[in-house]
N, C-alpha and C positions, 0 to 999 in steps of 0.2 A: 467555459470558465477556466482561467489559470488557476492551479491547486500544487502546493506545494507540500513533496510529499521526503519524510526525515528515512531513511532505511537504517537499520541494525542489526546485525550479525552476517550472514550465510545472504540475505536479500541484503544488504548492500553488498559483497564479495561477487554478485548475480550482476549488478550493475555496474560495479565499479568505482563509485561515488557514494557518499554518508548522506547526500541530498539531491533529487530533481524536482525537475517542474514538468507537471503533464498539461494536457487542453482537453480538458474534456466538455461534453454539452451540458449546460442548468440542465440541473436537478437531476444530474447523475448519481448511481448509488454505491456504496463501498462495493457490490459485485460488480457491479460497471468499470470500478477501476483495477479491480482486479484482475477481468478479461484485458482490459487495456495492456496490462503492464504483462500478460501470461503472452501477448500478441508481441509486445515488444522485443520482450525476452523470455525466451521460452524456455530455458532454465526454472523459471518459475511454475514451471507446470508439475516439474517435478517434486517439489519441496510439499511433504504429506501434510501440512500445516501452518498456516503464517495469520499471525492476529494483527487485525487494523485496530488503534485507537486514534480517534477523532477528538481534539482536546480533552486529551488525560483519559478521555474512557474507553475503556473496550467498546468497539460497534460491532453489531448486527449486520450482515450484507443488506438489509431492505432498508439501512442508513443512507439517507438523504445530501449528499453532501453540499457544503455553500463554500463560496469561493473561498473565504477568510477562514477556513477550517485549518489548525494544524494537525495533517493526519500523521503518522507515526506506523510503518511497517514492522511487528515484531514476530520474530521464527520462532519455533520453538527451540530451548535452549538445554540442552545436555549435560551431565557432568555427575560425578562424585561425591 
């Protein structure tokens, strides 16, 4: 399944892009995609934290994904 995935902060600077598309196999799960993407770019392996939301919600790694999901990459965010 094509899933289209939004990055923000330090995970898009990783990739390059505020947006990709991955393929991954039905009924892949937010951990699924996250090896994917640590496989990709391995930069990602490093980052001590990074929260997926799956339309507007925080997910769970045992989260099921479906093709029409908007998922959303967010780092943890630092500051003053």
């Amino acid at each position: 399944m094509k899933l289209s995935v939004l990055l923000f902060g330090i995970a898009r600077d990783i990739v390059g892009d505020r947006q990709i598309s991955v393929d991954l196999p039905e009924n892949e799960n937010v951990a699924g995609l996250l090896n994917y993407l640590k496989k990709e770019y391995p930069s990602f392996n490093d980052l001590q934290s990074l929260l997926v939301a799956v339309n507007d919600t925080y997910a769970k790694s045992e989260h099921v994904l479906q093709e029409n999901d908007e998922i959303a990459l967010i780092p943890p965010v630092s500051g003053g």
